[in-house]
PQR file with spaces between the fields and no chain letter, atoms N, CA, C, O and H, PARSE charges and radii, in Angstrom:
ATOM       1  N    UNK     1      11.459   10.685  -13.592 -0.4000 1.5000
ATOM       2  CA   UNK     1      10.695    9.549  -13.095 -0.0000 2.0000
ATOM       3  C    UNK     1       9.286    9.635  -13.699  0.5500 1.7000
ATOM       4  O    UNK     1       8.613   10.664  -13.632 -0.5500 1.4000
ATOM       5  N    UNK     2       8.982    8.805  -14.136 -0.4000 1.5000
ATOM       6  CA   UNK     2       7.339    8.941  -14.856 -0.0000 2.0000
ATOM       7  C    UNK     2       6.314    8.498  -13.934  0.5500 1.7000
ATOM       8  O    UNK     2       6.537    8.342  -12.734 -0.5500 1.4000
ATOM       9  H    UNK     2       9.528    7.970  -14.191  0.4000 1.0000
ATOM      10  N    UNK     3       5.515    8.353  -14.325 -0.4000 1.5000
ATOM      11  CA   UNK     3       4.396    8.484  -13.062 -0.0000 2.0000
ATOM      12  C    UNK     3       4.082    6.688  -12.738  0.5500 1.7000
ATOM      13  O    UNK     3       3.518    6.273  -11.726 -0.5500 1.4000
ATOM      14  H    UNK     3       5.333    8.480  -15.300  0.4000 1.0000
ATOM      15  N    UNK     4       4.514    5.978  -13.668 -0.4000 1.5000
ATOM      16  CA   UNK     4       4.058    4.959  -13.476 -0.0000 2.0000
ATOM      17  C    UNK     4       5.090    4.583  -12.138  0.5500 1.7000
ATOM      18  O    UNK     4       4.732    3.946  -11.148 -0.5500 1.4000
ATOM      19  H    UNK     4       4.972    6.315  -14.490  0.4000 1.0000
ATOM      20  N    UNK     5       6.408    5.126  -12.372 -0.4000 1.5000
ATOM      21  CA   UNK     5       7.499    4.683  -11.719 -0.0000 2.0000
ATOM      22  C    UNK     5       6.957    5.331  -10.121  0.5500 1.7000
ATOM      23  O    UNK     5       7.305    4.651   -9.156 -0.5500 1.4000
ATOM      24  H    UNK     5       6.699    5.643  -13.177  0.4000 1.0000
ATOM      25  N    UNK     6       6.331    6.296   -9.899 -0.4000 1.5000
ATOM      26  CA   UNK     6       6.302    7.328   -9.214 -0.0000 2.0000
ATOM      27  C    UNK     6       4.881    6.565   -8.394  0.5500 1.7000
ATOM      28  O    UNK     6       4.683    7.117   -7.312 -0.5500 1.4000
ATOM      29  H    UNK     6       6.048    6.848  -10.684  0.4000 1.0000
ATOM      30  N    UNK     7       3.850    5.396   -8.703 -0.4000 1.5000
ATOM      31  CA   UNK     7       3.078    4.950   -8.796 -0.0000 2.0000
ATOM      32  C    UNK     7       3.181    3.670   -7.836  0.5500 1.7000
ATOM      33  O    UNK     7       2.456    3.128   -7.001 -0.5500 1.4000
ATOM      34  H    UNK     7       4.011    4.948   -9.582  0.4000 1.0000
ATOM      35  N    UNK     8       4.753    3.417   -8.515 -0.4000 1.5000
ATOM      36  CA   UNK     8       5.032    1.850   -7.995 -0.0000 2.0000
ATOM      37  C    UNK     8       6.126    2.539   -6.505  0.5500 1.7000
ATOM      38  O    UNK     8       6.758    1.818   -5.734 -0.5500 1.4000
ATOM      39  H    UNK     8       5.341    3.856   -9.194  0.4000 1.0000
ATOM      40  N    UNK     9       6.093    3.432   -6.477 -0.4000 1.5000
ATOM      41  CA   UNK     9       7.345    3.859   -5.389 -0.0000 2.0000
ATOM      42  C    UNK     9       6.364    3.827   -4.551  0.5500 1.7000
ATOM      43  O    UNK     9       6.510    3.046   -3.611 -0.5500 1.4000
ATOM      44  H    UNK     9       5.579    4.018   -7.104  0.4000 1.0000
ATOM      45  N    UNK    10       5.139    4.598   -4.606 -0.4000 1.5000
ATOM      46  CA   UNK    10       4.442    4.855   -3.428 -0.0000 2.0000
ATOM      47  C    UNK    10       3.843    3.622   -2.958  0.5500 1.7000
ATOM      48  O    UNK    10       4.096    3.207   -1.827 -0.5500 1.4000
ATOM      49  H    UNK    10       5.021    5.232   -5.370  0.4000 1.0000
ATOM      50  N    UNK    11       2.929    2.899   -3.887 -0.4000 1.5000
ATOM      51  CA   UNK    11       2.803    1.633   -3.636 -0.0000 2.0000
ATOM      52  C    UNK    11       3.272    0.819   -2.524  0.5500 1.7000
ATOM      53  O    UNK    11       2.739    0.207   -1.599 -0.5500 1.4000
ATOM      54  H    UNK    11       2.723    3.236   -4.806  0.4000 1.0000
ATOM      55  N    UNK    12       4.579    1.049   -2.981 -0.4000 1.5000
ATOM      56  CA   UNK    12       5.806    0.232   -1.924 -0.0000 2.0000
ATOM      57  C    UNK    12       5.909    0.611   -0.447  0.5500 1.7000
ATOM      58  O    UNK    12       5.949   -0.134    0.532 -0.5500 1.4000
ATOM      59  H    UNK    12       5.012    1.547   -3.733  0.4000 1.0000
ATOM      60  N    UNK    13       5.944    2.082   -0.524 -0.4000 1.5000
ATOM      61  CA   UNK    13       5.799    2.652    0.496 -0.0000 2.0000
ATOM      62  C    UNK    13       4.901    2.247    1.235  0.5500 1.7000
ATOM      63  O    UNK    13       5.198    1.476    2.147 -0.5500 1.4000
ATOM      64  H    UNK    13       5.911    2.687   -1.320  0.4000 1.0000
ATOM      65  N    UNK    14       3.338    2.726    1.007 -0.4000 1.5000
ATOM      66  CA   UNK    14       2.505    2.599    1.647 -0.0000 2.0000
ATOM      67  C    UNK    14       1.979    1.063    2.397  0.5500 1.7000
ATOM      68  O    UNK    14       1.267    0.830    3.374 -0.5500 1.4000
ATOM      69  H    UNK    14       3.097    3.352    0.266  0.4000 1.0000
ATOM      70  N    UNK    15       2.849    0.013    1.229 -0.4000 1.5000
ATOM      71  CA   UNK    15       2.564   -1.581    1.547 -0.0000 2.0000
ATOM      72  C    UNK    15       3.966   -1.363    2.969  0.5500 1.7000
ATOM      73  O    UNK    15       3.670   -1.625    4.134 -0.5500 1.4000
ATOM      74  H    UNK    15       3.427    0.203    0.435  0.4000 1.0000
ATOM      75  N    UNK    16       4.969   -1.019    2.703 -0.4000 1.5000
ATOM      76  CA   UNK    16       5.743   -1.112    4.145 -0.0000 2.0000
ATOM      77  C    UNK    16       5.011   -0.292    5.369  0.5500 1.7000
ATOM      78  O    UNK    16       4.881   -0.885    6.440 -0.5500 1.4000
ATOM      79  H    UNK    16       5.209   -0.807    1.756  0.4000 1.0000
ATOM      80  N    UNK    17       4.551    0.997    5.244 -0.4000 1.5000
ATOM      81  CA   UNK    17       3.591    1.310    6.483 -0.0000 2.0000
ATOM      82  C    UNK    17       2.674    0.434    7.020  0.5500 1.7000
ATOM      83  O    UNK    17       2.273    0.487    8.183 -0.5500 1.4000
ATOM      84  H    UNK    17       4.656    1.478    4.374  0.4000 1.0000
ATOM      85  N    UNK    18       2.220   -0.650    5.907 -0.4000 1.5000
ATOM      86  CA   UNK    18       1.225   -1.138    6.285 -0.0000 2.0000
ATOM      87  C    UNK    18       1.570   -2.198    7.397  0.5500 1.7000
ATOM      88  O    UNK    18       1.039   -2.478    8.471 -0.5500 1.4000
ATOM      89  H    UNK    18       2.546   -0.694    4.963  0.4000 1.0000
ATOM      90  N    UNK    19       2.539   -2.620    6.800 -0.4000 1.5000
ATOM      91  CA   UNK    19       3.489   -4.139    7.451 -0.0000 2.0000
ATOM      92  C    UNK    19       4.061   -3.289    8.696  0.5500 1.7000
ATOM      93  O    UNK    19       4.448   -4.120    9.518 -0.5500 1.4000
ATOM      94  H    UNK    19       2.970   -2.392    5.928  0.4000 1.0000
ATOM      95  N    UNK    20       4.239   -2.227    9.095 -0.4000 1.5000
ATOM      96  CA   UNK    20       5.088   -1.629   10.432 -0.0000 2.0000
ATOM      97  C    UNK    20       3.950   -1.223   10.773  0.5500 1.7000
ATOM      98  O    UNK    20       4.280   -0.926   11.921 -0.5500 1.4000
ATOM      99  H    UNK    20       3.925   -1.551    8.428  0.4000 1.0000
ATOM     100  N    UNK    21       2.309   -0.822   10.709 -0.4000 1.5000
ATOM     101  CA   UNK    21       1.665   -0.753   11.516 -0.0000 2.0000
ATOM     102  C    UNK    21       1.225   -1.781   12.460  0.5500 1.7000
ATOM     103  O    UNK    21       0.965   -1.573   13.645 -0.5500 1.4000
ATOM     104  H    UNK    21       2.041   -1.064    9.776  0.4000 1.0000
ATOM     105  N    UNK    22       1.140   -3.290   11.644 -0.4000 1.5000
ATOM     106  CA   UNK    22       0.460   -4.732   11.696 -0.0000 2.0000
ATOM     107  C    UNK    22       1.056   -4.863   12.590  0.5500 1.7000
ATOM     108  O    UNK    22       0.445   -4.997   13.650 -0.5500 1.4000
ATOM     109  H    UNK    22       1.351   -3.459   10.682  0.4000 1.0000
ATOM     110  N    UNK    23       2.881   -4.895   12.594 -0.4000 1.5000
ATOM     111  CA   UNK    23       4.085   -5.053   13.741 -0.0000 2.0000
ATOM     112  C    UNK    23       3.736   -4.245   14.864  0.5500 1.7000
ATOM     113  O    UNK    23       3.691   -4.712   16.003 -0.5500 1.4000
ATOM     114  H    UNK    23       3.378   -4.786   11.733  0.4000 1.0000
ATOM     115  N    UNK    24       3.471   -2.975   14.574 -0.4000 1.5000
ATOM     116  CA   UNK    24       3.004   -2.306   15.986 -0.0000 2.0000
ATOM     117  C    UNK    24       2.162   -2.815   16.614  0.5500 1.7000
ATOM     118  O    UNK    24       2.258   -3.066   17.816 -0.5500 1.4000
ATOM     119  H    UNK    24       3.508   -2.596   13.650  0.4000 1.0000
ATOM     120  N    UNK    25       1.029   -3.094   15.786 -0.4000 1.5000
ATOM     121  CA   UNK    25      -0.159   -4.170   17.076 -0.0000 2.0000
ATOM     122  C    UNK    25       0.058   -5.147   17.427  0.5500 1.7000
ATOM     123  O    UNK    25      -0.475   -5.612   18.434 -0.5500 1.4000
ATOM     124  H    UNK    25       0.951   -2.891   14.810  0.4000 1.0000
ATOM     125  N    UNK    26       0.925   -5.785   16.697 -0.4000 1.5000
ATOM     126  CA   UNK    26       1.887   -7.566   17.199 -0.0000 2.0000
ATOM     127  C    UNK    26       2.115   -7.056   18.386  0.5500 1.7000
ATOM     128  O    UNK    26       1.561   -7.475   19.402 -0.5500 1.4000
ATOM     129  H    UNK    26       1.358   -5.407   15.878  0.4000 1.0000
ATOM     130  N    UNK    27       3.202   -5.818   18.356 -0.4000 1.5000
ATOM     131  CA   UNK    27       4.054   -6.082   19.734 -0.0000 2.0000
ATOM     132  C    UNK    27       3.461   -4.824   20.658  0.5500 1.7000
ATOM     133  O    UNK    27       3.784   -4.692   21.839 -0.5500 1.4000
ATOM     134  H    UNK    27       3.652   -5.477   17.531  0.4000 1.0000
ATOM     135  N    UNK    28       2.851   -4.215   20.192 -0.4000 1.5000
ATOM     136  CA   UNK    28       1.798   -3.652   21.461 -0.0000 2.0000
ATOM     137  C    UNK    28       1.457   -4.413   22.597  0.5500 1.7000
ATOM     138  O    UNK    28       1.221   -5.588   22.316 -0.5500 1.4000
ATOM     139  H    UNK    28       2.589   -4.322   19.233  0.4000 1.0000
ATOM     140  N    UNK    29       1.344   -4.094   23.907 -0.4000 1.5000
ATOM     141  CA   UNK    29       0.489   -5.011   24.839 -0.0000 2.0000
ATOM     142  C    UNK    29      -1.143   -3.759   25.128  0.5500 1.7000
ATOM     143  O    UNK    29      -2.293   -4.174   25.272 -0.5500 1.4000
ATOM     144  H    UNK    29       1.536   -3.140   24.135  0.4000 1.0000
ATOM     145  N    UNK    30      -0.793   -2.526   25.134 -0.4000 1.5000
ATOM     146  CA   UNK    30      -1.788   -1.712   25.120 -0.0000 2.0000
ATOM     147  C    UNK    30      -3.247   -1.970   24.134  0.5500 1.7000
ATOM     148  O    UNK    30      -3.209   -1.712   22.931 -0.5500 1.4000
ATOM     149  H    UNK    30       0.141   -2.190   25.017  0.4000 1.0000
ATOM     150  N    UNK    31      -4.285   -2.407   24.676 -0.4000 1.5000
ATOM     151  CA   UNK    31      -5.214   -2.856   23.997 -0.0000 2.0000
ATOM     152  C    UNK    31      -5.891   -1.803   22.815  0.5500 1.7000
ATOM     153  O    UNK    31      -6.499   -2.010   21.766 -0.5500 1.4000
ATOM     154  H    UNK    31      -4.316   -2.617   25.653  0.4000 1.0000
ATOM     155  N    UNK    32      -5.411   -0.422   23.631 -0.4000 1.5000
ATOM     156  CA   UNK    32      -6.023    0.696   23.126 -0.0000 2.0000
ATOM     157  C    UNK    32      -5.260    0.659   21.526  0.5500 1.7000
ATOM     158  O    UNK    32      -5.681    0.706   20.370 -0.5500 1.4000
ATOM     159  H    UNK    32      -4.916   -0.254   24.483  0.4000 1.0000
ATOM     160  N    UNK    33      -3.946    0.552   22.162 -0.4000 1.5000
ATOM     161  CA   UNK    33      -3.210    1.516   21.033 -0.0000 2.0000
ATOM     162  C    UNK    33      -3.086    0.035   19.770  0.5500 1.7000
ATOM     163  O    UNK    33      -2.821    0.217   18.582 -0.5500 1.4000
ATOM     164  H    UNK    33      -3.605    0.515   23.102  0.4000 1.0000
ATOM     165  N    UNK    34      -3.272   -0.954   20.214 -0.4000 1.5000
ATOM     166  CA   UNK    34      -3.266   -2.494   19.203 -0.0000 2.0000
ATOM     167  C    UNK    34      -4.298   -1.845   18.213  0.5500 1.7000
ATOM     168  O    UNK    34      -4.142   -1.667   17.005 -0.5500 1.4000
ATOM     169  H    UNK    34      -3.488   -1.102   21.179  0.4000 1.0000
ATOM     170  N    UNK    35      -5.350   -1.541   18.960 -0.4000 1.5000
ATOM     171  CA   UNK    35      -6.727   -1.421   18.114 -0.0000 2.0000
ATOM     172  C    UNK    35      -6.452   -0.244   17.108  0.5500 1.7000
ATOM     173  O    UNK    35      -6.902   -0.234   15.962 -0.5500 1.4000
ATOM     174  H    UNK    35      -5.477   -1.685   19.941  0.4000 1.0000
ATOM     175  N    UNK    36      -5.770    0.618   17.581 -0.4000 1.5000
ATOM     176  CA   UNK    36      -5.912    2.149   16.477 -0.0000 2.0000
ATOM     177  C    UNK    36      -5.164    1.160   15.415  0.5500 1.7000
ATOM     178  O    UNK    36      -5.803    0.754   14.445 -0.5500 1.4000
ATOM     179  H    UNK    36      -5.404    0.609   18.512  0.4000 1.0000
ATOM     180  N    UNK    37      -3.785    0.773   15.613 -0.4000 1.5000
ATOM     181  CA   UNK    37      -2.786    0.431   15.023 -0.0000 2.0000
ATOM     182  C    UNK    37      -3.406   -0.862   13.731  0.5500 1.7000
ATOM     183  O    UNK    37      -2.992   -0.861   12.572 -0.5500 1.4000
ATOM     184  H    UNK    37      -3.266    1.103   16.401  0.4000 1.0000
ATOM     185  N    UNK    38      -4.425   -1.854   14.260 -0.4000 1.5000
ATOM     186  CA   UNK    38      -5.351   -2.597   13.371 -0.0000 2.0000
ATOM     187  C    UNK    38      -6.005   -2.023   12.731  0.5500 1.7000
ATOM     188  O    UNK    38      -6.042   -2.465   11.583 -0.5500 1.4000
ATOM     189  H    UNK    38      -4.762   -1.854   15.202  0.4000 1.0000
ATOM     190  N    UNK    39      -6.768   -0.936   12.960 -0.4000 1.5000
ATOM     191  CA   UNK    39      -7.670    0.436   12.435 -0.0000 2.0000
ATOM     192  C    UNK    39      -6.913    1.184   10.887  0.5500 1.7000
ATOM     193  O    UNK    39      -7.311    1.532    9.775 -0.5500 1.4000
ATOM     194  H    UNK    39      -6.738   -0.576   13.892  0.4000 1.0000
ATOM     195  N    UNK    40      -5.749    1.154   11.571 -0.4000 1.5000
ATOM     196  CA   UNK    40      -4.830    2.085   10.306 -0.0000 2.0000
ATOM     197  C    UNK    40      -4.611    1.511    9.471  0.5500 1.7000
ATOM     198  O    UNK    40      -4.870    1.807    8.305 -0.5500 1.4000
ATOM     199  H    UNK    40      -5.426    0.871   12.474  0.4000 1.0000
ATOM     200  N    UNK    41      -3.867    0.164   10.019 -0.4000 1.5000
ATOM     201  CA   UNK    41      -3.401   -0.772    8.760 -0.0000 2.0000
ATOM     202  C    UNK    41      -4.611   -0.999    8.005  0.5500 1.7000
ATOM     203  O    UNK    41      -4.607   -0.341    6.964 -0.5500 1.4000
ATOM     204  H    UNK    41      -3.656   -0.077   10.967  0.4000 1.0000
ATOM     205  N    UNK    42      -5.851   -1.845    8.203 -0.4000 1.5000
ATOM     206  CA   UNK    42      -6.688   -1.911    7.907 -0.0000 2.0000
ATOM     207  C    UNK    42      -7.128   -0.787    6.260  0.5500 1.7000
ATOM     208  O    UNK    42      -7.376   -1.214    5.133 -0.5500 1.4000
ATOM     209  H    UNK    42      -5.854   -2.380    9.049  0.4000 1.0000
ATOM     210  N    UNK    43      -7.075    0.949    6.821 -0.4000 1.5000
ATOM     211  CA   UNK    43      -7.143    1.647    6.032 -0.0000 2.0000
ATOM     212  C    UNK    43      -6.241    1.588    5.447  0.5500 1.7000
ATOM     213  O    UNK    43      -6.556    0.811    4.545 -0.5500 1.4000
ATOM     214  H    UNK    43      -6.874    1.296    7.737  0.4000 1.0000
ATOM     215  N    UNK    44      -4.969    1.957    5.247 -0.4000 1.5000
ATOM     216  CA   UNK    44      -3.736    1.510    4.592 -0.0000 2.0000
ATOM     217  C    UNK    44      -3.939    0.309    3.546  0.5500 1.7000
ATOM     218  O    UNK    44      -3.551    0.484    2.391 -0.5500 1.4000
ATOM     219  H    UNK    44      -4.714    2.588    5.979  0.4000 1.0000
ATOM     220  N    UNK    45      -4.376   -0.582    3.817 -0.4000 1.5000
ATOM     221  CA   UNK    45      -4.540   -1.906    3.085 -0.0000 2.0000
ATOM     222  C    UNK    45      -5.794   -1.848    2.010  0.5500 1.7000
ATOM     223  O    UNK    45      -5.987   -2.552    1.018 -0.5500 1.4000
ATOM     224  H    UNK    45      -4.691   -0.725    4.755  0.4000 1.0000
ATOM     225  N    UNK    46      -6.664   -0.647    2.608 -0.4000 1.5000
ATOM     226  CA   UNK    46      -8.067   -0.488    1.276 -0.0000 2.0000
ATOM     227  C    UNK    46      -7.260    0.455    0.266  0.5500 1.7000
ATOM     228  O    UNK    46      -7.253    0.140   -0.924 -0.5500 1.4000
ATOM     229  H    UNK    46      -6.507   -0.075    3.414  0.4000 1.0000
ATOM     230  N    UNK    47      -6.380    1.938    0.821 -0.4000 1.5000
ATOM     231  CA   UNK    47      -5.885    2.268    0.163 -0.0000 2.0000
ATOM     232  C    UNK    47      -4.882    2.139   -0.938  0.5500 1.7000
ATOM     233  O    UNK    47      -4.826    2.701   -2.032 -0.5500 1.4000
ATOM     234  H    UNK    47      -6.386    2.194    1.788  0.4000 1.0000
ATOM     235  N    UNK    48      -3.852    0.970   -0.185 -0.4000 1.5000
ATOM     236  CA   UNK    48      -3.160    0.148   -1.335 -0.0000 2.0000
ATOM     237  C    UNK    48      -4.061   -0.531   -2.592  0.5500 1.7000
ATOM     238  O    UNK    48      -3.887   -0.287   -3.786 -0.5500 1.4000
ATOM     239  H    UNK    48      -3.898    0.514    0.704  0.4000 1.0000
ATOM     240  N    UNK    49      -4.986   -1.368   -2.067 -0.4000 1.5000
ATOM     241  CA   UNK    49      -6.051   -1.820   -3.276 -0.0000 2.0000
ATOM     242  C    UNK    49      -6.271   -0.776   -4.038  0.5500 1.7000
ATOM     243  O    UNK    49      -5.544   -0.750   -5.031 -0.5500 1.4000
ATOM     244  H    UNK    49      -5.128   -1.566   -1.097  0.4000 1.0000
ATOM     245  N    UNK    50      -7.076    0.172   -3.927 -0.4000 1.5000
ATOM     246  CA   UNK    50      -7.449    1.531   -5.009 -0.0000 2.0000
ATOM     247  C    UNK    50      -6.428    2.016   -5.952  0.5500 1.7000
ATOM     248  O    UNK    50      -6.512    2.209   -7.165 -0.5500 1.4000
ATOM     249  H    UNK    50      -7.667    0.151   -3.120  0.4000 1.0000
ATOM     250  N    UNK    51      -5.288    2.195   -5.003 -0.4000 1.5000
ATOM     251  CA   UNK    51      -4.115    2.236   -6.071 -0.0000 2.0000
ATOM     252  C    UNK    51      -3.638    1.364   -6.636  0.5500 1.7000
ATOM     253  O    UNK    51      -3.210    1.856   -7.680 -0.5500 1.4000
ATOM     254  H    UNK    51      -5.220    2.038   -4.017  0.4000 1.0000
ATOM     255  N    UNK    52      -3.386    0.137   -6.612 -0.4000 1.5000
ATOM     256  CA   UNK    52      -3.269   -0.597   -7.142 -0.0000 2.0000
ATOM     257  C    UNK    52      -4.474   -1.370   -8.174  0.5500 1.7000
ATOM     258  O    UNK    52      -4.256   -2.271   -8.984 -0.5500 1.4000
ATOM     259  H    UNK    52      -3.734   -0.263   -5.764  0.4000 1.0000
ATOM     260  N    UNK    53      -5.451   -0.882   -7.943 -0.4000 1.5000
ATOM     261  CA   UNK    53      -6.508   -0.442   -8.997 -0.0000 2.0000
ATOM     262  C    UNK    53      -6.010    0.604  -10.529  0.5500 1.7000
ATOM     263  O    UNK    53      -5.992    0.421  -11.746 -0.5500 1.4000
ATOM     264  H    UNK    53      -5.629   -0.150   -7.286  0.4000 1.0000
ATOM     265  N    UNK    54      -5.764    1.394   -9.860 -0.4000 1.5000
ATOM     266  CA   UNK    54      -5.468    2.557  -10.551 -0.0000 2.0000
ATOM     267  C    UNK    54      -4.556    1.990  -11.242  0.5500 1.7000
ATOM     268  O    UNK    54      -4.958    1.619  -12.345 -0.5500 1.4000
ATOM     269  H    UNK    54      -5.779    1.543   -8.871  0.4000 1.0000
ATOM     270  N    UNK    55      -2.931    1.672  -10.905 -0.4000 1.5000
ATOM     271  CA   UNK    55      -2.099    0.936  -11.519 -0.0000 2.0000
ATOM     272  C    UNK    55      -2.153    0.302  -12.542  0.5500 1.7000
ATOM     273  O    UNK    55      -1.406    0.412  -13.515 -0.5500 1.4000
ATOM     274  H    UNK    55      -2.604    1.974  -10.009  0.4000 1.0000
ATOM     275  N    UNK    56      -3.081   -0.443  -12.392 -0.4000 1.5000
ATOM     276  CA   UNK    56      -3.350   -1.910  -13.449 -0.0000 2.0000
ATOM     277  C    UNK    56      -3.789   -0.989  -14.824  0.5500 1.7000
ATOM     278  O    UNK    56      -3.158   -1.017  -15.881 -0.5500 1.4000
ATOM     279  H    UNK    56      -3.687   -0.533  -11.602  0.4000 1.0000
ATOM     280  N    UNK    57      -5.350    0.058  -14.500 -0.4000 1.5000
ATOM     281  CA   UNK    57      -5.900    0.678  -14.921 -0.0000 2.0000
ATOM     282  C    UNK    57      -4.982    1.368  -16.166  0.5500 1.7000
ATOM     283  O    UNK    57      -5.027    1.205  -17.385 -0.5500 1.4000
ATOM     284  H    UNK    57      -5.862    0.081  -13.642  0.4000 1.0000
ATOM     285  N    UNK    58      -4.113    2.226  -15.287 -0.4000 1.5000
ATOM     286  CA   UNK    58      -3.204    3.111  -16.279 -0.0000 2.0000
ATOM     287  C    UNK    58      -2.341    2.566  -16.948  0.5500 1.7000
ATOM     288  O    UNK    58      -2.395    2.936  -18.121 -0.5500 1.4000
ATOM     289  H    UNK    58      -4.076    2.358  -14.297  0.4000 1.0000
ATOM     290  N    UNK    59      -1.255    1.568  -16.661 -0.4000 1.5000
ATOM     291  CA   UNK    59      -1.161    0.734  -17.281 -0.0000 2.0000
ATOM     292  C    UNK    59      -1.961   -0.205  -18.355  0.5500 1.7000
ATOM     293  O    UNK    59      -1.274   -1.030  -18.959 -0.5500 1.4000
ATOM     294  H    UNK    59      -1.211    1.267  -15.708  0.4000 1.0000
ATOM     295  N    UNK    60      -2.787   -0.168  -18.523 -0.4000 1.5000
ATOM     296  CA   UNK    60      -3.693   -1.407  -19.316 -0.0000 2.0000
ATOM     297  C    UNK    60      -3.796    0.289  -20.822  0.5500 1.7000
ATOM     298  O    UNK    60      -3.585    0.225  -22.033 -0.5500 1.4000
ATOM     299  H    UNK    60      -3.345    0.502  -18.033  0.4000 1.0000
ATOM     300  N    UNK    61      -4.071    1.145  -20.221 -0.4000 1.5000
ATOM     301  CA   UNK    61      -4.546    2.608  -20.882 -0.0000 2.0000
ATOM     302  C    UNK    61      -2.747    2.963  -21.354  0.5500 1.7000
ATOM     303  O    UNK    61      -2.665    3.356  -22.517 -0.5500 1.4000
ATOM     304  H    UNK    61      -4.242    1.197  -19.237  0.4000 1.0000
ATOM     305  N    UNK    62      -1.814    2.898  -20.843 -0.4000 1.5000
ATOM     306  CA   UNK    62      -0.272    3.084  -21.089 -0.0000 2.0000
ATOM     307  C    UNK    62       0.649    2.189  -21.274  0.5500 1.7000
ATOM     308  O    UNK    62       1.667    2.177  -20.582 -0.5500 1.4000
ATOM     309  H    UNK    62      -1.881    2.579  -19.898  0.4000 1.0000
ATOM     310  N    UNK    63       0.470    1.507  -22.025 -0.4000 1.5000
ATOM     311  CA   UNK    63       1.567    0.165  -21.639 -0.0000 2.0000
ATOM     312  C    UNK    63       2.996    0.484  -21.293  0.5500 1.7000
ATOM     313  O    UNK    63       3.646   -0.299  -20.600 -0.5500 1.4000
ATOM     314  H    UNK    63      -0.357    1.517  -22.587  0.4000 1.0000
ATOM     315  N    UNK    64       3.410    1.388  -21.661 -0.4000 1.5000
ATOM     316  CA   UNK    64       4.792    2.206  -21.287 -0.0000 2.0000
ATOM     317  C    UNK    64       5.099    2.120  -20.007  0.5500 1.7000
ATOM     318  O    UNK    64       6.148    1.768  -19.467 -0.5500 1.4000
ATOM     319  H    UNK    64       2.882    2.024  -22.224  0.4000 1.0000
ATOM     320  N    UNK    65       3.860    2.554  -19.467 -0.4000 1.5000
ATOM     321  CA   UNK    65       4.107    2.469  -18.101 -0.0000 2.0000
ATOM     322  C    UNK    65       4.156    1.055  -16.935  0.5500 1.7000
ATOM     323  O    UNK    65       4.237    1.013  -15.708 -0.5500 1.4000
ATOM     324  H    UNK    65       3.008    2.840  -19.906  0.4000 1.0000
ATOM     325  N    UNK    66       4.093    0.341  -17.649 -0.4000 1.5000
ATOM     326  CA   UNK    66       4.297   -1.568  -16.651 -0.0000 2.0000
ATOM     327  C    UNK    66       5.725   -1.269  -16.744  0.5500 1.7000
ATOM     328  O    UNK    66       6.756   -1.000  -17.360 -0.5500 1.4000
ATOM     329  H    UNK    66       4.027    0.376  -18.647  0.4000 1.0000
ATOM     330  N    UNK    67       4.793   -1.602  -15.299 -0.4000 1.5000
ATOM     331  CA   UNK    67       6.574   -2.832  -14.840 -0.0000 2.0000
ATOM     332  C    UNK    67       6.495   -3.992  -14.468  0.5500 1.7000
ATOM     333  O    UNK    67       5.466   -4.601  -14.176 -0.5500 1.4000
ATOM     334  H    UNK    67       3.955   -1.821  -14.798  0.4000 1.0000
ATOM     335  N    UNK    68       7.741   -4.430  -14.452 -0.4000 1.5000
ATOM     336  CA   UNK    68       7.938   -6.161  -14.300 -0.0000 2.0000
ATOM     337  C    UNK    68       7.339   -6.565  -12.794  0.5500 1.7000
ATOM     338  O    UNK    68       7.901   -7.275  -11.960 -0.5500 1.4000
ATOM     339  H    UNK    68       8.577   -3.935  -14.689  0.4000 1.0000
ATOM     340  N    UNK    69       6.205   -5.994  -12.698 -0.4000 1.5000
ATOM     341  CA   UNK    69       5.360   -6.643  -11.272 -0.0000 2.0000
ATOM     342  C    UNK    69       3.865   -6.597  -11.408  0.5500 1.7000
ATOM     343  O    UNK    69       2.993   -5.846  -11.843 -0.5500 1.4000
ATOM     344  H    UNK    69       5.749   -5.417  -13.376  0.4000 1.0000
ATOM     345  N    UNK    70       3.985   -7.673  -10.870 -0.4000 1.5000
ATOM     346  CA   UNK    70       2.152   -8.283  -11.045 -0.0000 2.0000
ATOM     347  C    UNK    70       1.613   -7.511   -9.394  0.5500 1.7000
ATOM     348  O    UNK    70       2.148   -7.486   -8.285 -0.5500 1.4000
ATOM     349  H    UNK    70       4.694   -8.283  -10.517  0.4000 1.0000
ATOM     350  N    UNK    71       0.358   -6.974   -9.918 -0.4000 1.5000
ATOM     351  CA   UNK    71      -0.391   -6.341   -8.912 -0.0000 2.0000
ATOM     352  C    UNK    71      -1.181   -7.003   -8.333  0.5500 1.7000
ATOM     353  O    UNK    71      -1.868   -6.505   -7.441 -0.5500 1.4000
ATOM     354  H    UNK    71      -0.076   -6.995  -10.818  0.4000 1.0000
């Protein structure tokens, strides 16, 4: 697996944590635990950007490494 591939896996990942944290504060009624759960995603969602920074980055520096997805 090359890193670009290894790049776009986590990506993915971290964009589905993000979407099952968002869901946790949807269906939370606990005000407390809504708020951490907005808190995380929140971070989750700066962290996806950076990497997906990075992405574009190494790619633009590797062309080998694109894949058929726009960031």
């Amino acid at each position: 697996m090359t890193i670009g591939t290894k790049m776009h896996h986590t990506l993915a990942n971290l964009e589905g944590a993000a979407s099952d944290l968002q869901t946790f504060a949807l269906d939370s009624q606990d005000q407390t635990a809504k708020k951490m759960f907005n808190d995380l995603n929140r971070q989750l969602e700066d962290i996806v950007q950076a990497l997906k920074g990075r992405v574009n980055y190494v790619e633009k520096q590797e062309p080998q490494y694109k894949m058929n997805q726009n960031l």
